[in-house]
RODO-2510 file (C-alpha; in nm, 4 decimals, decimal comma):
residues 426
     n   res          X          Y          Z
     1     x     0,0000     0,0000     0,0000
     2     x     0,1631     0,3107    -0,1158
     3     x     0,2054     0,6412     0,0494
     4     x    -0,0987     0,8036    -0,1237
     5     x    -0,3210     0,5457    -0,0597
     6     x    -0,2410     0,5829     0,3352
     7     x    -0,2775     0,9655     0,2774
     8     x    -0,6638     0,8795     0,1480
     9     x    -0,6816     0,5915     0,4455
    10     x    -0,6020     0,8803     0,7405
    11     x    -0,8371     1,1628     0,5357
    12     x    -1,1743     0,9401     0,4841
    13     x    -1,0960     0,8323     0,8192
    14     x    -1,1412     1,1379     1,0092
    15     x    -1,4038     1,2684     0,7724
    16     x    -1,6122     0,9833     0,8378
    17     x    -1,4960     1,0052     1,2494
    18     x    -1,6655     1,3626     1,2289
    19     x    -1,9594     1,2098     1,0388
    20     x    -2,0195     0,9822     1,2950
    21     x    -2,0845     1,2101     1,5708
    22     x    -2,3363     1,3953     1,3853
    23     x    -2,7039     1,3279     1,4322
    24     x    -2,7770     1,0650     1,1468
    25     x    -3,1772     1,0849     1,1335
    26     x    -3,4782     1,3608     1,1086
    27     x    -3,7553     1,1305     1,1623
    28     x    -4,0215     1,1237     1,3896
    29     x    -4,0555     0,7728     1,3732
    30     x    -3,7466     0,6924     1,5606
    31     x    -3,8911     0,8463     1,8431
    32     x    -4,0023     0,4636     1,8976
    33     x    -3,8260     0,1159     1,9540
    34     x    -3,4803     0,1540     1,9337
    35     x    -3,5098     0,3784     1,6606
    36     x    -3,4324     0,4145     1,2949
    37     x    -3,2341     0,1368     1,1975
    38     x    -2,9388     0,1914     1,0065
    39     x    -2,8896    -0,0952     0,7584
    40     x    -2,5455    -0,0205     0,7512
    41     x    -2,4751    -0,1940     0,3849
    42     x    -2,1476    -0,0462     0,1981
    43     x    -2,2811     0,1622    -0,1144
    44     x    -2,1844    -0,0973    -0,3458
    45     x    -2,4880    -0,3447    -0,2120
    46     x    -2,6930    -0,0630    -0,1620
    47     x    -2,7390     0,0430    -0,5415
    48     x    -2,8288    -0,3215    -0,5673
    49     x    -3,1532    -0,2869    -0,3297
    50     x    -2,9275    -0,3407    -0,0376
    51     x    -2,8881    -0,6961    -0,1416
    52     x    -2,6360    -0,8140     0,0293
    53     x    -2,6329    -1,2011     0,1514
    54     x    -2,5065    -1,3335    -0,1110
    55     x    -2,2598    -1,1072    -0,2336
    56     x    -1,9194    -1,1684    -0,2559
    57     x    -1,6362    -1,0137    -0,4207
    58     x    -1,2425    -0,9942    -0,3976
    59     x    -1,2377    -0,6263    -0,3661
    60     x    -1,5648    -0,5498    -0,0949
    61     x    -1,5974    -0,6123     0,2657
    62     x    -1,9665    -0,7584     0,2736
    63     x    -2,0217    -0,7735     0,6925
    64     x    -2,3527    -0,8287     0,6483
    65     x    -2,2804    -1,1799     0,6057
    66     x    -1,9516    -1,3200     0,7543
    67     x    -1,9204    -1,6157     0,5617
    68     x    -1,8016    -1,4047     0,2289
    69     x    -1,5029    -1,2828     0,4095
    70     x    -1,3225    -1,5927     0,2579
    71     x    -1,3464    -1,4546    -0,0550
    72     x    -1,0259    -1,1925     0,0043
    73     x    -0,7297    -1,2748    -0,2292
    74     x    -0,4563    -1,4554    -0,0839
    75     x    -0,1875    -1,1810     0,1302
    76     x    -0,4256    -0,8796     0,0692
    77     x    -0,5359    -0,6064     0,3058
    78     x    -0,8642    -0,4020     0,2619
    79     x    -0,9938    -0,0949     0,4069
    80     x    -1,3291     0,0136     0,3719
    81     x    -1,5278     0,3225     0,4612
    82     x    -1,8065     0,5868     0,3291
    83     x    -2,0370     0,8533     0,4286
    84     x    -2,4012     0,8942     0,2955
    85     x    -2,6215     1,2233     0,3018
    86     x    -3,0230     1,2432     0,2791
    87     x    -3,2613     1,4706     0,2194
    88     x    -3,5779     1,4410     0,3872
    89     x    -3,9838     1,5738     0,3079
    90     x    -4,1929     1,5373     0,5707
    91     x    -4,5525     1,5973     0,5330
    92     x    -4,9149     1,5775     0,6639
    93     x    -5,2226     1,6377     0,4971
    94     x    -5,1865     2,0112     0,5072
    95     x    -4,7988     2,0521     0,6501
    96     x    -4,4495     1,9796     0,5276
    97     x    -4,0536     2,0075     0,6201
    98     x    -3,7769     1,9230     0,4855
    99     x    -3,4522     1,8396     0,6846
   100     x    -3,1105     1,7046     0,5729
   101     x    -2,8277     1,5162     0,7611
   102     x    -2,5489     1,3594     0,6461
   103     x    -2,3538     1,0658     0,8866
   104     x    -2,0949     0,7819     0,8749
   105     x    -2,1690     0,4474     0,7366
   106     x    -1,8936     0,2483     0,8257
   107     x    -1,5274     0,1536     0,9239
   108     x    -1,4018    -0,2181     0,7907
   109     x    -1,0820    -0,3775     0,7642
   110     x    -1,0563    -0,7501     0,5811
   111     x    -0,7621    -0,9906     0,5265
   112     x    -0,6848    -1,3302     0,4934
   113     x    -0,5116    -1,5502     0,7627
   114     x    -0,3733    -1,8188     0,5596
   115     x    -0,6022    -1,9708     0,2267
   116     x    -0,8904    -2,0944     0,4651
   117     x    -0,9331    -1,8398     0,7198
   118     x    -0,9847    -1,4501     0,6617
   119     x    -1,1459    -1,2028     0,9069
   120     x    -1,2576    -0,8957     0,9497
   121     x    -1,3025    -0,6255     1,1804
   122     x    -1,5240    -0,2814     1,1419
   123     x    -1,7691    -0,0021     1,3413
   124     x    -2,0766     0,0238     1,2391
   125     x    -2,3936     0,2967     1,3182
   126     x    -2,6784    -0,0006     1,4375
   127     x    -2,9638     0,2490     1,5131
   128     x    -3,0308     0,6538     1,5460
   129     x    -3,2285     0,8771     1,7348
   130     x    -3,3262     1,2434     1,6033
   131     x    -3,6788     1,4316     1,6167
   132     x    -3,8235     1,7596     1,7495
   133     x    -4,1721     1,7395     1,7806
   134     x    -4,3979     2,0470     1,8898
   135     x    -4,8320     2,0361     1,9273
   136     x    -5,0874     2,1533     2,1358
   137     x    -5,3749     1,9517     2,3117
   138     x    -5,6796     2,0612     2,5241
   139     x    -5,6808     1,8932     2,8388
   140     x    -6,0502     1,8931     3,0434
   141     x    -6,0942     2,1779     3,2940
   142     x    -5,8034     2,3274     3,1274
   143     x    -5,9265     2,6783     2,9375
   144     x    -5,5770     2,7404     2,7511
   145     x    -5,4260     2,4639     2,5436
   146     x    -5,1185     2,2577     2,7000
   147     x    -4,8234     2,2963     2,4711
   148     x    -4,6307     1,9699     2,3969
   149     x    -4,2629     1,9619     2,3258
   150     x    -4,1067     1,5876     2,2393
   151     x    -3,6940     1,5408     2,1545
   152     x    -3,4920     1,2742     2,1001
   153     x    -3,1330     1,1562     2,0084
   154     x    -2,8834     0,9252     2,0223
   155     x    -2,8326     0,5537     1,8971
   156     x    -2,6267     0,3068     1,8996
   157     x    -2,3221     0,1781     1,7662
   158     x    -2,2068    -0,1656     1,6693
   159     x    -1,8523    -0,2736     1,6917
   160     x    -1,7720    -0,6376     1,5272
   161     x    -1,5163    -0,8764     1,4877
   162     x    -1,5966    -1,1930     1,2229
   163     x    -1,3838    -1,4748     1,0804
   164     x    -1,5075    -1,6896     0,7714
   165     x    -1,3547    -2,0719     0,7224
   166     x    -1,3488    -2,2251     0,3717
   167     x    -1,4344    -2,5575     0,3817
   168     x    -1,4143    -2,6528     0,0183
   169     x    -1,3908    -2,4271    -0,3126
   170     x    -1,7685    -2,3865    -0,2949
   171     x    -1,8367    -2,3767     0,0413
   172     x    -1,7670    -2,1213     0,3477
   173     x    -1,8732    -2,0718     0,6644
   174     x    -1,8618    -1,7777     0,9006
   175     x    -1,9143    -1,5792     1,2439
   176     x    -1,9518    -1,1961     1,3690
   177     x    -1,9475    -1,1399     1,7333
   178     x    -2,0409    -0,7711     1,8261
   179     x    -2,0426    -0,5665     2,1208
   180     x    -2,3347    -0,2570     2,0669
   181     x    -2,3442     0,0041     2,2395
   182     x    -2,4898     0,3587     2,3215
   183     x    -2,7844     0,5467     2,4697
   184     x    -3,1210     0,7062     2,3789
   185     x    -3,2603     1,0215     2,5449
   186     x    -3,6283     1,1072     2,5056
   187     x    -3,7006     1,4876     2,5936
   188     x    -4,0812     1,5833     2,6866
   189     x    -4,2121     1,8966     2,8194
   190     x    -4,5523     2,0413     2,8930
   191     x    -4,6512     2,4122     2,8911
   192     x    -4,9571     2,4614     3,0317
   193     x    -4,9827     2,8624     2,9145
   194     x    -5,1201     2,9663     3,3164
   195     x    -4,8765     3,1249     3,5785
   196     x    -5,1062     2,9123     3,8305
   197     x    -4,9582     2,5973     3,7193
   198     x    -4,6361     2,4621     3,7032
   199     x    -4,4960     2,3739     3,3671
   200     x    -4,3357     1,9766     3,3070
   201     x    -4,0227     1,8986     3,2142
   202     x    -3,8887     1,4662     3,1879
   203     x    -3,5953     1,3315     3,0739
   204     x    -3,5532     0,9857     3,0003
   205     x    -3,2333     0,7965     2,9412
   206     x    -3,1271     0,4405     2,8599
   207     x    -2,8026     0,3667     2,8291
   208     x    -2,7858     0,0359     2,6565
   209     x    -2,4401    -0,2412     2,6065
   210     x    -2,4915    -0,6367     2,5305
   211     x    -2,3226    -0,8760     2,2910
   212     x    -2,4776    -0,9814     1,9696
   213     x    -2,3790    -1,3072     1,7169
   214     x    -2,4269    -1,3784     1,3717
   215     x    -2,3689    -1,6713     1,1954
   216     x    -2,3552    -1,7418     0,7532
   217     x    -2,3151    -1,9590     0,5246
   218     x    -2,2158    -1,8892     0,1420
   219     x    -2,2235    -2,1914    -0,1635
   220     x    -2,0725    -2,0778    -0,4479
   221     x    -2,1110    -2,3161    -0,7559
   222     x    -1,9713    -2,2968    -1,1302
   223     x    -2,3108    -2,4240    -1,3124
   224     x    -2,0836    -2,3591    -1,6853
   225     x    -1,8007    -2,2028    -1,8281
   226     x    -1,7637    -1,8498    -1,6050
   227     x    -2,0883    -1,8767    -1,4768
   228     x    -2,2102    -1,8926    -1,1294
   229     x    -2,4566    -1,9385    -0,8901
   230     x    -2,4369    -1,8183    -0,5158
   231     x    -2,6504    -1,8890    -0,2004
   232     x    -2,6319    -1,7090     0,1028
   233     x    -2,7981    -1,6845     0,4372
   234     x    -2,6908    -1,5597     0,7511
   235     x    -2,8756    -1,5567     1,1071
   236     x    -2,8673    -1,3718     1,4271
   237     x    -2,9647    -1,4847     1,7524
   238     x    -3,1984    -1,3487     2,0079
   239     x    -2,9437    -1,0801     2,1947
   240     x    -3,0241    -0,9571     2,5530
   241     x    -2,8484    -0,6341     2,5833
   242     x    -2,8074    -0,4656     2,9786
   243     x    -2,9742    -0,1268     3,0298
   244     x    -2,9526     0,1511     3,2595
   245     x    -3,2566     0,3460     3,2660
   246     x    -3,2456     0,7327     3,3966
   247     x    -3,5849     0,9453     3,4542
   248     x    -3,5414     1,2895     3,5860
   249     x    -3,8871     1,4893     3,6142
   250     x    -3,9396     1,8405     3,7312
   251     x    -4,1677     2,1048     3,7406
   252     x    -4,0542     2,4818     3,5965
   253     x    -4,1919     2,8328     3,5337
   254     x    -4,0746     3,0575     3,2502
   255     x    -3,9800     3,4408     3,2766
   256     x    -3,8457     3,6404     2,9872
   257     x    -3,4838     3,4897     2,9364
   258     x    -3,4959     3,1508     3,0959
   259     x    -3,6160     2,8203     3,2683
   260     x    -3,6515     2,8174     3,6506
   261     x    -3,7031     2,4612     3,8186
   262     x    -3,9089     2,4927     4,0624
   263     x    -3,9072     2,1282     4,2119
   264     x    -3,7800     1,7369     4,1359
   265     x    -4,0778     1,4878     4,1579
   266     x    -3,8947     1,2102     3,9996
   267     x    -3,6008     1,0441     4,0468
   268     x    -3,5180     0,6689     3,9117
   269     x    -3,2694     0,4409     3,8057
   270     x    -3,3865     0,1164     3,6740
   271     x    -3,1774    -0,1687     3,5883
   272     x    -3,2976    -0,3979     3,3184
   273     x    -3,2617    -0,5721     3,0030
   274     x    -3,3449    -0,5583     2,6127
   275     x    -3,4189    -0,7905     2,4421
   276     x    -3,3545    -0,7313     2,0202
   277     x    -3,5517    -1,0668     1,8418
   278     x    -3,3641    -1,3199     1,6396
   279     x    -3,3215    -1,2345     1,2528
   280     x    -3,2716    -1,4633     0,9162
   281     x    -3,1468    -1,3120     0,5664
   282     x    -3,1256    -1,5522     0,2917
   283     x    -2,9767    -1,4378    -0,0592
   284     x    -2,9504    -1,5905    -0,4283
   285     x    -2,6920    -1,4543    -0,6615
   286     x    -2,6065    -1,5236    -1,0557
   287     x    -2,2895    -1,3621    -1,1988
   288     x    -2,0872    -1,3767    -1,5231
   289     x    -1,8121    -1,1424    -1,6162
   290     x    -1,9937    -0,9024    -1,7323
   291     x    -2,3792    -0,9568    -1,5808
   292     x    -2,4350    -0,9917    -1,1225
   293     x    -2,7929    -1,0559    -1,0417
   294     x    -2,8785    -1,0471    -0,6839
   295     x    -3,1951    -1,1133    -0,4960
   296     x    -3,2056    -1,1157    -0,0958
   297     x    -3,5291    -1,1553     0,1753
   298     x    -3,5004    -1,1134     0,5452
   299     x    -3,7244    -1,0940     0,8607
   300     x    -3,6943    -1,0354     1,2043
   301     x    -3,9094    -1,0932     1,4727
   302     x    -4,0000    -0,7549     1,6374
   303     x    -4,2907    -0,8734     1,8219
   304     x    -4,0751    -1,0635     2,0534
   305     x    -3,8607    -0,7089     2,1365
   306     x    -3,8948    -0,6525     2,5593
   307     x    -3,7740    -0,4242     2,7581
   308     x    -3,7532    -0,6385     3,1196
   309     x    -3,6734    -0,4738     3,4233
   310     x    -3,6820    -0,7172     3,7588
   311     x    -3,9113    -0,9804     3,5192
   312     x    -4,1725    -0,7031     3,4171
   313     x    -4,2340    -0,5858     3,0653
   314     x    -4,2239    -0,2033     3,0624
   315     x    -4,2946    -0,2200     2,7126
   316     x    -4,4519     0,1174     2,5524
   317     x    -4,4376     0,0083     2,1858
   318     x    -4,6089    -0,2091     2,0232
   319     x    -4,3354    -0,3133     1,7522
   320     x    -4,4148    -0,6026     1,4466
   321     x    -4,2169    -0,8194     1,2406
   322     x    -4,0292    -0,6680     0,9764
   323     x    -4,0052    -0,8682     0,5997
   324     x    -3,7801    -0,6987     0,3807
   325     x    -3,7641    -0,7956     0,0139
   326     x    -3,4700    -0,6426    -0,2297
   327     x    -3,3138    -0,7403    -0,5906
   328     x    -3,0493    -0,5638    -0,7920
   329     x    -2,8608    -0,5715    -1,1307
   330     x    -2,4906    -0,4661    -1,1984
   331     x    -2,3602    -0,4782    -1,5594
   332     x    -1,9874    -0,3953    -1,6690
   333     x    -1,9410    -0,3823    -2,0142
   334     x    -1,5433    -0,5099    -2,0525
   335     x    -1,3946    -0,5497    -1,6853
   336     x    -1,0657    -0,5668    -1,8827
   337     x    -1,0745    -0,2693    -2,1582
   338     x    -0,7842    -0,1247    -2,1534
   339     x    -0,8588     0,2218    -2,3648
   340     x    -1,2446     0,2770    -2,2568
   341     x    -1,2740     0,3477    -1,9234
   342     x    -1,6268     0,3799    -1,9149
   343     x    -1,6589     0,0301    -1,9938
   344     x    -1,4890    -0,0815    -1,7092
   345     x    -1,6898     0,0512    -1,4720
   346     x    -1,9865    -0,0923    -1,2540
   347     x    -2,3211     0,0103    -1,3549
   348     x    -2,5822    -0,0966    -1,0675
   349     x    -2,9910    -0,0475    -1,0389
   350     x    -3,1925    -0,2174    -0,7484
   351     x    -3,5075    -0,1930    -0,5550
   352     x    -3,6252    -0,2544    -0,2085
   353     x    -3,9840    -0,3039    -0,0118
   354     x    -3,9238    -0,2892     0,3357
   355     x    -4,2514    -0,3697     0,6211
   356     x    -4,1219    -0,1771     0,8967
   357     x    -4,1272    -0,2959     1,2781
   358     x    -4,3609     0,0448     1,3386
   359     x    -4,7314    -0,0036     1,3442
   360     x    -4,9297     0,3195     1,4495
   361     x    -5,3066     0,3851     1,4152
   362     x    -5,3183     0,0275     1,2523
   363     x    -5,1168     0,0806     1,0082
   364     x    -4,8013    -0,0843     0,9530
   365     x    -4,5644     0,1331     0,8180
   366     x    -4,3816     0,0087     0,4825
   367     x    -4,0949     0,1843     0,3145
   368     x    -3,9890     0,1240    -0,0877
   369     x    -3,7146     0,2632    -0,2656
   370     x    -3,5238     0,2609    -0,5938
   371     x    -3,1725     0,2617    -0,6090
   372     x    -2,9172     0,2927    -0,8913
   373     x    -2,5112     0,3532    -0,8777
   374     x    -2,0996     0,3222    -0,9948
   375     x    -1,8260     0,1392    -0,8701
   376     x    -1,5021     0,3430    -1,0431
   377     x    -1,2215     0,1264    -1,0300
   378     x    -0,9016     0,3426    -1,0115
   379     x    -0,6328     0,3171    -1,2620
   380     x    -0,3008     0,1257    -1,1924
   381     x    -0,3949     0,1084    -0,8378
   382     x    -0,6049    -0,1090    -0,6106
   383     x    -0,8208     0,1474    -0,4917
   384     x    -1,2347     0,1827    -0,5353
   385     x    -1,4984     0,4474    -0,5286
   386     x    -1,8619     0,3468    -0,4950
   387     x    -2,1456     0,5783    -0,5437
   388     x    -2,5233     0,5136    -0,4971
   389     x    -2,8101     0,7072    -0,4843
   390     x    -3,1572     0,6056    -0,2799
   391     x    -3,5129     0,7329    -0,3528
   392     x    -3,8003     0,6254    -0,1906
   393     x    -4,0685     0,7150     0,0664
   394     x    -4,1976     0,5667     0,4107
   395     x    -4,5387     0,5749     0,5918
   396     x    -4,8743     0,7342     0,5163
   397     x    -5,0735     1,0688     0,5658
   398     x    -5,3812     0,8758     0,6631
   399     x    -5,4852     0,8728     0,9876
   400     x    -5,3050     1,2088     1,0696
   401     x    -4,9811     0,9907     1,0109
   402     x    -4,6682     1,1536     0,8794
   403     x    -4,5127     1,0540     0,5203
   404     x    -4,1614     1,1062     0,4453
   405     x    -3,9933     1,0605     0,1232
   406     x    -3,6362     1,0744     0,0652
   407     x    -3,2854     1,0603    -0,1274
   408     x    -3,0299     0,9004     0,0324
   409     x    -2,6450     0,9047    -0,1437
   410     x    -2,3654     0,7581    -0,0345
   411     x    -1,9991     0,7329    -0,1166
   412     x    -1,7399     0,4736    -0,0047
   413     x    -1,3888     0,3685    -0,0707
   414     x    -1,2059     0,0697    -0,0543
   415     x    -0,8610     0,0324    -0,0453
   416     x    -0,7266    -0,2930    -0,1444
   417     x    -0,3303    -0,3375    -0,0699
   418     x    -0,1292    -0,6200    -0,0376
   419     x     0,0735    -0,6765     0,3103
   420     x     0,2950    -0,9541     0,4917
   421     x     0,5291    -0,9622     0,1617
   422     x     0,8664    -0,9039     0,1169
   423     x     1,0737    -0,6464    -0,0477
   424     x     1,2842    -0,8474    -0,2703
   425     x     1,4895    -0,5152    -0,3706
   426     x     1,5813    -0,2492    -0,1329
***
């Protein structure tokens, strides 16, 4: 890996560092559950619908299932990172917004051990918390309305570590453990509009660690000359995740220029657990040198998410099994033209239908999206740019719902060097 190439490593690195601390989502639905969750699926699988079980390729870290790591080239050394950006409408019947936030995707580092092990190692956003919500309601014997302000933010983070074993040329096997991490605060106050009555004010924090496992299996068969088919599937266990649980509640009166608490009625620390339900992804892949056809379904089992503190469920939403459905296309036209560049590069075009673990006002919330994109190979170097571009829409404006429609890009880079060699001239 030459000197430029570590120049780009250290740059995208703290870019995406800064990226990370910034507040990743707009919407108002992660006030609930955990909150949005980040699919966290390098940009080259997301222009392909976000399939991503069975995909597998030399020059790509695919985390989302751990048994393709044992498809690195013998003695390389990849790094992989990328930031994304969205743009977000929000509307009612009769309202709209529009807010945009841009965040880091991920962190990855891949390499083989010897020609049947390989591992890899990355961070990884796992959910985000970000809305600012502001209403009045009339309350009975109340004659002014009580003015309603609801926050959030936060998330958590997901730090992994996964090894992949070939057992045969057509057959691998893999593991991620990872450790998440993080907290959620959820911000509510009430103005009541009367000096007679105290205003409101909670705050309520969880502060959430636990260990997670994933498990994957990849068959990759020649069916004819350069032409392949791939199954995936990966599955993650039921993780129970330890969490501290803060609630600080107050009353307050406003003058001109600031708060003033006026008195503490709640103070509690609760010990307890989360538990995040089981989930199975299961992928089918087609590829010639020129033609990758991808197809991927998951589901999780968000009806069995708890929050448990001393054996009681202080469960507050009422969360349903996701199903998420995705398929995607990439076409080069010569991976080896030497004088056309444009034919060496990866077109992609996917699509995705997504049932969401939110159901409000019976109505389960469902997100779709298109998705198209690049991958630019460099010249005379190892490196990779990947560039895809998400548009879609989630949720409904019936039953005084909210719908939001979006564009989501992202850019990523992967640099592919090779290590543990010897100079064989000074």
């Amino acid at each position: 890996m030459n000197r430029k190439n570590c120049l780009y490593i250290i740059v995208f690195s703290l870019f995406s560092s800064v990226a990370f601390s910034q507040i990743s989502t707009n919407s108002p639905y992660s006030r609930f559950g955990l909150g949005s969750l980040n699919s966290s699926i390098p940009s080259e699988q997301t222009a392909l619908g976000g399939s991503s079980v069975s995909y597998f390729n030399s020059n790509s870290i695919n985390f989302n299932n751990p048994a393709t790591y044992s498809s690195f080239q013998p003695k390389s050394f990849l790094f992989s990172t990328a930031i994304k950006s969205s743009s977000h409408n929000f509307s009612t019947v009769d309202q709209s917004q529009n807010e945009t936030n841009t965040s880091f995707s991920h962190l990855a580092i891949g390499f083989p051990i010897n020609n049947y092990v390989s591992v890899s190692s990355g961070l990884l956003p796992y959910s985000s918390v970000g809305y600012n919500l502001d209403y009045d309601t009339l309350y009975p014997d109340l004659e002014n309305a009580v003015s309603i302000s609801s926050s959030g933010n936060g998330g958590l983070s997901e730090y992994f570590f996964g090894t992949a074993i070939k057992l045969h040329n057509t057959l691998s096997v893999g593991i991620n453990a990872s450790y998440l991490f993080g907290g959620l605060t959820n911000n509510k106050t009430a103005n009541f509009n009367n000096q007679e009555i105290f205003n409101v004010s909670s705050v309520d924090r969880k502060n959430i660690t636990g260990l997670s496992y994933e498990a994957g299996f990849l068959f990759n068969k020649e069916i004819n000359e350069d032409k392949y088919v791939a199954v995936g599937a990966s599955f993650q266990n039921n993780s129970e995740l330890d969490v501290k649980q803060s609630i600080l509640s107050t009353t307050y009166d406003l003058n001109s220029t600031s708060i003033i608490i006026k008195d503490t009625f709640q103070i509690d620390t609760i010990f307890g657990n989360i538990v995040i339900p089981n989930k199975i992804s299961v992928g089918l892949s087609y590829s010639t040198k020129r033609l990758l056809l991808v197809m991927n379904y998951s589901s999780q089992d968000w009806s069995d998410y708890q929050f448990l503190a001393n054996g009681v469920s202080l469960n507050e939403d009422n969360l349903k099994n996701s199903i998420c459905y995705s398929g995607g296309l990439q076409f080069t036209p010569k991976y080896n033209a030497h004088n056309k560049y444009w034919k060496k590069i990866n077109y992609r075009l996917g699509g995705r239908y997504n049932q969401t673990y939110l159901s409000l006002r019976n109505n389960q919330l469902t997100e779709k999206s298109l998705t198209f994109g690049v991958g630019l190979p460099i010249k005379r170097t190892n490196t990779y740019y990947n560039l895809s571009v998400e548009l879609g829409d989630k949720g409904t404006t019936e039953e005084n719902l909210i719908k939001e429609q979006f564009i989501r890009v992202a850019f990523g880079v992967t640099f592919k060097g090779i290590w543990f060699v010897k100079r064989k001239y000074d």
